[in-house]
N, C-alpha and C positions, 0 to 999 in steps of 0.2 A: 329513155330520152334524158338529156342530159342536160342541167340546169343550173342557177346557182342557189336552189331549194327554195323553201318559203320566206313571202317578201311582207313585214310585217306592214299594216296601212295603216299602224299610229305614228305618227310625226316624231313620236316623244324622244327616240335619241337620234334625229336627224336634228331636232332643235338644238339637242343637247350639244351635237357634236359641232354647229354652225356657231353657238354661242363660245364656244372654248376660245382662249387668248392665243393668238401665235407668237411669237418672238422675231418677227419680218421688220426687217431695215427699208429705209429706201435703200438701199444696195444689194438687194435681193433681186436675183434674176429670174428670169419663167420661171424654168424646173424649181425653184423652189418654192414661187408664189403656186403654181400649179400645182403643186401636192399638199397645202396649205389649202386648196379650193374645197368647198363641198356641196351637196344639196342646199339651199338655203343661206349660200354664206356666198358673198363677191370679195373681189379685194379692186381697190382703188389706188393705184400709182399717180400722187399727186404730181410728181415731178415731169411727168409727162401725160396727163389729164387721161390714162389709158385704165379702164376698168375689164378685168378678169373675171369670168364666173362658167360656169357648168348651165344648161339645160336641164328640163328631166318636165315631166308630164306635170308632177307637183307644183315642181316651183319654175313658172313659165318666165327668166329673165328675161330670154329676148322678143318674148310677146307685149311684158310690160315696158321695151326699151321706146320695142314700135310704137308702142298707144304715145309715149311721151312725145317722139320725133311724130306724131301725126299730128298732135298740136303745132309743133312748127313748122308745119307742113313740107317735110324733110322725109328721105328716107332714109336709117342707120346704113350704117357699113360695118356690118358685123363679121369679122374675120374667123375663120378655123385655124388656132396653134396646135402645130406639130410636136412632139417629142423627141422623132430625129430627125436626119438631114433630110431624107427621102419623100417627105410627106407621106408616113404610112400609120405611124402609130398617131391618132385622135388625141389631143390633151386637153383644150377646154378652148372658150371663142374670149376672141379679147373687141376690143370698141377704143377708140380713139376720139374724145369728144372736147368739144370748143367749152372755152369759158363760161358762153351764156349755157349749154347744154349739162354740162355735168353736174349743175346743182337740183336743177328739177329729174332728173333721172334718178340720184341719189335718195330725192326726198321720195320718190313714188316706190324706187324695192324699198324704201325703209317704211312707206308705209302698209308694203305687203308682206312685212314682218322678215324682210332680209335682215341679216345681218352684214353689216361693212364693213373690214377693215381697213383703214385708211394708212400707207407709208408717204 
């Protein structure tokens, strides 16, 4: 059977790798915020209040997006971005959030130990 072998269950270099510095402009488009993305780490496009991040069982971003938009008694619009034209390759969910919404979203993954980068 065929796999991508053993998955370690210490956090210690998903932390590591979520904390590392990117070099991201606002002038940086998906593909390259998207490969910049990782477990534990979102990015935040201020110029268009649009936040990028990855899933994964660990780190439930858009579990904790829901619990924030249940306080405003909202439900998110959370999108699947593609990689190419076709919609086949998966690349990470993006959110498009209003003024009053993207400061309490931010403070809640930062206080579930996200890491955010802000262009």
């Amino acid at each position: 059977m065929a796999g991508i072998g053993p998955v370690s269950k210490k956090n210690q270099f998903v932390e590591r790798r979520a904390e590392r510095q990117t070099a991201l402009t606002d002038s940086a488009n998906e593909l390259e915020i998207f490969y910049n993305l990782c477990i534990g780490r979102v990015h935040f496009k201020s110029s268009s209040n649009t936040l990028y991040f990855v899933d994964s069982v660990s780190v439930p971003v858009s579990a904790i997006i829901h619990r924030v938009f249940k306080g405003f008694s909202q439900t998110p619009t959370i999108k699947q971005r593609y990689l190419d034209k076709h919609n086949l390759i998966k690349a990470a969910f993006c959110i498009q959030l209003t003024d009053v919404q993207f400061k309490p979203v931010l403070v809640a993954l930062r206080l579930r130990g996200i890491h955010i980068e802000i262009t």
